[in-house]
N, C-alpha and C positions, 0 to 999 in steps of 0.2 A: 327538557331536563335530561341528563346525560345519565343513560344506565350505570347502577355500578356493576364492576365485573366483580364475581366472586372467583374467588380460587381454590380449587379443590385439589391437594396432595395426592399424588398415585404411587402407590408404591412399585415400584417395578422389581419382579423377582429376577436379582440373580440365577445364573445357572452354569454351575462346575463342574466339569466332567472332570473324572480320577479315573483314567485307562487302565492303571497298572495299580490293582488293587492289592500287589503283595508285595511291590516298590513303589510306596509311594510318595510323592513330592510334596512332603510337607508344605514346602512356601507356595502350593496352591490353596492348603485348607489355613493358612494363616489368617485371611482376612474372616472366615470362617469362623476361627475361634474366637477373633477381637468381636464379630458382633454378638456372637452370644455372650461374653464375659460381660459386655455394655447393655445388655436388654434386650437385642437382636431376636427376631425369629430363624431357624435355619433348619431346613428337613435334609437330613442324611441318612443312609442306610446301615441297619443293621443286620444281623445273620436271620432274624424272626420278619419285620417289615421297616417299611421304613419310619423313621419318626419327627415328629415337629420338634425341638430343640428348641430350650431357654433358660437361661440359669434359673437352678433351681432354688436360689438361696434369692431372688430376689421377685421379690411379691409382685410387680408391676410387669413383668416380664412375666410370669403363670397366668395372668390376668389375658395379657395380648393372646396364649395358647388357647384359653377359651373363647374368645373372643373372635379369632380367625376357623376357628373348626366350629365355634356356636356348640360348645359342649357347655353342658350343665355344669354348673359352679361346685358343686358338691360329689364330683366324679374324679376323686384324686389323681393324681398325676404322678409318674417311675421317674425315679431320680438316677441317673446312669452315671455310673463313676466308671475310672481306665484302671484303676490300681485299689488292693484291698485296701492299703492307709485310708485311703478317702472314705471308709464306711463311718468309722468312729468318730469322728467328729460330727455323722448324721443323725447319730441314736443314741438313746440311752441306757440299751441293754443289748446284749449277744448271747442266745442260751447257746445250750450244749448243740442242742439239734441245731439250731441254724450254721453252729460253726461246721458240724457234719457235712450239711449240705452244700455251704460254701465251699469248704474243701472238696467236695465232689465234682459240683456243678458250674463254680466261677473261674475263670470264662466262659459267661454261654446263655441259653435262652431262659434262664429261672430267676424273676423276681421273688425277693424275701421282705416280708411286713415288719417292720422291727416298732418298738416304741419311738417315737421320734426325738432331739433333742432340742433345745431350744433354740439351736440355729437355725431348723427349717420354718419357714413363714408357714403360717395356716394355708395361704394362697395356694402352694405346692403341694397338700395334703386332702383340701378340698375340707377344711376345719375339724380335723380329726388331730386324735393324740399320738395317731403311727406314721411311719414314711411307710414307702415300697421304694424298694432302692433294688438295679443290675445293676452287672458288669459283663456289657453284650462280648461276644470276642469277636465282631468281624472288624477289622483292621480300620477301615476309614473309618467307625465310627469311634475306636480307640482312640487315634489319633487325633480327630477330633475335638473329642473329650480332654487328653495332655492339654493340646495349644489352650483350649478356652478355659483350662485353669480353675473350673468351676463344675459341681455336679449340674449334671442338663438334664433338667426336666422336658422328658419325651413320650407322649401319649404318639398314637397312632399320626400320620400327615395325610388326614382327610377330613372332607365334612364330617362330623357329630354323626353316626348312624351308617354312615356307607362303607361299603367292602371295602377295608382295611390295604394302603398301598405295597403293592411288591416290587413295584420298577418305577426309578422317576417322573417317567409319563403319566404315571397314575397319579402322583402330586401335582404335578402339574395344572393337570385335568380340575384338580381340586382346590390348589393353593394358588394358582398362578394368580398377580396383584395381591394376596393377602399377605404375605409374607416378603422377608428380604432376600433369599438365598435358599437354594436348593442343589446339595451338593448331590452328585450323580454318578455311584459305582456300581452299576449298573447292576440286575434283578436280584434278589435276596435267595438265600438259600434254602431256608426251613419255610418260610409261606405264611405260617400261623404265630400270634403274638405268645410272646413268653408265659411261662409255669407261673403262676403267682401262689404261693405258700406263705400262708401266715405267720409268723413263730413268734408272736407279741404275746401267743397265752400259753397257758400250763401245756398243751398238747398241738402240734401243729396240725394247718386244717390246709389245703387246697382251695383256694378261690378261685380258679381259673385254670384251666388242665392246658396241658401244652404239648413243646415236646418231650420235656423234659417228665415223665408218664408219671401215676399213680405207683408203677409198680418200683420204678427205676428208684422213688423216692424211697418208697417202704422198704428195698432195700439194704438202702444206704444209714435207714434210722436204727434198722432192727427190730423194724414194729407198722403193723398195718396204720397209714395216714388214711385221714377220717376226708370227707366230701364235703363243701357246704352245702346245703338247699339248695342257693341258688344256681349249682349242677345239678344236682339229681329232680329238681322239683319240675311240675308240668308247664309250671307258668311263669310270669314276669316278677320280680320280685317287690313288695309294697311299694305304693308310693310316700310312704312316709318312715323308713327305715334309709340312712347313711348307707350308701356302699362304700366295702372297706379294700376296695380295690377295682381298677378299670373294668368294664365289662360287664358288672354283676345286677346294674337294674336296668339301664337303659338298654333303646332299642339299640341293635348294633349289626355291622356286617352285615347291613341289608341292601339289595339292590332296591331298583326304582320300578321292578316288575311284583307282582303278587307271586311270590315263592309257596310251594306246597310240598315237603318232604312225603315219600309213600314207606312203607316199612312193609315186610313183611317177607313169605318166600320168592324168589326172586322172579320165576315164574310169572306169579299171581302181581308181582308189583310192575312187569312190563306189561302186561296186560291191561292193569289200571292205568296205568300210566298214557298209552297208546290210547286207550278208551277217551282221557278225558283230553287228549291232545287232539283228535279230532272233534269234539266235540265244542270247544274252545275257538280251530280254527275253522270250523263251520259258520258259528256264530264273527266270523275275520279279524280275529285279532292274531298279532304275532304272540306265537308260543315257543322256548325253550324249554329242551331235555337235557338235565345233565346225566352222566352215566358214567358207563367206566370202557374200559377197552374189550372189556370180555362180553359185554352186551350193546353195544354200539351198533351194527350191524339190526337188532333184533328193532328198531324204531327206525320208520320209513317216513312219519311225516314230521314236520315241525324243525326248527334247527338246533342239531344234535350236535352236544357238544362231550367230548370224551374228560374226565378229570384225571385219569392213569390207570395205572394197576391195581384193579382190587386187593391181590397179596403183598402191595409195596404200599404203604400208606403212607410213605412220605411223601410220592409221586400227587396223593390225592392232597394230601394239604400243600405243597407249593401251587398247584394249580387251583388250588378254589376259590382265592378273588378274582384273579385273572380273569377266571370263568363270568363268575357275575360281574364284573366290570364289563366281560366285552356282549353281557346281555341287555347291559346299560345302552350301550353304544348302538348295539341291532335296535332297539327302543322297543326289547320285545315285554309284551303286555303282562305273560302269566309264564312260570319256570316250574314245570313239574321236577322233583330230583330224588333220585334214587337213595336210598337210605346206607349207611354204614354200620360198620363191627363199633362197640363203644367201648373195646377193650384197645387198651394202649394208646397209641397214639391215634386211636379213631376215638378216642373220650375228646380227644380236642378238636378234631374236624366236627364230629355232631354236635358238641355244643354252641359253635359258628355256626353250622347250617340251622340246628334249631332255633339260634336269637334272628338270623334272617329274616327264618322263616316263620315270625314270629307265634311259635310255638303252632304254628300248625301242619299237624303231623295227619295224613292219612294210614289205615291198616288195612290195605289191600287182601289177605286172609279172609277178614271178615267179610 
């Protein structure tokens, strides 16, 4: 009896390179925008990381974005628009505050919560009553955005849980075969995923710090913006509570090594830190150090990885997937890392480092 063959579809991903990211050649991201208008998956870069792409007005197409990263169905999804017109037809209200912050911050790395309208599918929202809608300003994802004629639904272009991509190769690493297209202007600038700000209630709240800071927001309102829990709290957030925005319960930005944050005087944290690095690699397993420039030097064993300048902390957040990505790659076992300021822009690197490191925090002090 004659076997039958089965045939199994492969998607092979595309791959676009955009050399001249501040002339650029539209009729390369054309095919670009026709597959995402049609359903398409397509991972492009923004100023914050890069993202998976798919229109966001069509339900079957938010489905595939969960589906290729294995993200939880009820972990809503940023709708990225190129032009402010495009907001209004996504919501069904605009307060004062978010026109504030629009006017401040759009174009750029700050998602706003708005009530949604009935044109966006549950799909895209993850069955909630709000969108999250940017408008990133790095130029190919603008452009992108025009051609494909539609808001694009874009979560992070990685596995569900893993350090969040900053350069093509890092999608790659993670989407290659699951997706159609991966446009490629090479490595992002900010490092860390967008401000997400509520403004769907009486008072606007932060879900997510970015770079777009606590203070930078307050302000712009005229008035101290409040924290959710799911920043300031020790732990992961219920398992039976809706997140109302990316990032806020699930594991996230985690490498595939056992991560452990130390805190405390800086002294006393390389010291612990050395302490449990030998100890670690006694027992032979590979160990990583993340650090900074100004302590680098002070760790002899284990491989030491610098994140920048402790006084420039935009240095430390363009580097910190990088970091954990390339601890992926060494396949090292346990990442001790040094703790940060949680004021300004270091409220958005420790909230990254601490969901990695899934809330475990050493006090070197004690």
């Amino acid at each position: 009896m004659e076997t039958e063959q089965i045939k199994v579809k492969q998607i092979i991903t595309e791959h676009i390179i955009i050399e001249d990211t501040e002339q650029i050649d539209e009729s390369k991201l054309k095919k670009a925008g026709e597959l995402l208008k049609s359903g398409g998956l397509v991972a492009f870069p923004t100023e914050t990381v890069y993202g998976l792409g798919a229109n966001a007005l069509n339900e079957e197409a938010a489905k595939k974005i969960y589906a290729a990263k294995g993200r939880p169905s009820d972990n809503p999804l940023i709708a990225h628009i190129a032009e402010i017109e495009s907001l209004k037809p996504l919501v069904s209200e605009i307060s004062e505050d978010a026109e504030k912050l629009i006017h401040a911050f759009w174009p750029g790395p700050l998602t706003l919560i708005f009530p949604k309208s009935s044109l966006v599918p549950y799909g895209t929202t993850g069955g909630l009553e709000t969108v999250a809608v940017r408008m990133p300003s790095d130029p190919v994802a603008q452009a992108l955005i025009r051609l494909a004629g539609v808001p694009v639904a874009a979560p992070s272009a990685n596995t569900s849980g893993r350090p969040s991509p900053t350069t093509a190769q890092h999608v790659w690493q993670d989407m290659n075969g699951k997706i159609d297209m991966i446009v490629d202007g090479g490595p992002v600038g900010i490092g860390v995923e967008s401000t997400i700000i509520d403004v769907s209630g009486i008072e606007p709240v932060i879900l997510r710090p970015g770079a777009v800071t606590q203070e930078m927001a307050s302000e712009v309102l005229g008035k101290e913006i409040g924290l959710d829990p799911a920043i300031t709290g020790n732990g992961p957030m219920e398992s039976d509570i809706k997140p109302k925005a990316p990032g806020m319960k699930y594991k996230h930005y985690a490498p595939k090594a056992e991560l452990t944050l130390v805190e405390g005087e800086m002294d006393n944290v390389v010291a612990l830190i050395n302490r449990l690095t030998s100890e670690k690699l006694e027992e032979g397993f590979i160990v990583g150090i993340i650090c900074t420039e100004e302590t680098k030097e002070k760790y002899s064993k284990g491989v030491v990885r610098s994140m920048g300048i402790r006084s420039e902390e935009s240095s430390i957040a363009h580097n910190l997937y990088g970091v954990l990505r390339e601890f992926d790659d060494l396949n090292a076992d346990f990442i001790f890392s040094e703790s940060f300021s949680r004021d300004h822009l270091g409220q958005a690197i420790m909230n990254r480092l601490t969901k990695a490191a899934g809330y475990h925090i050493l006090n070197a002090d004690e």
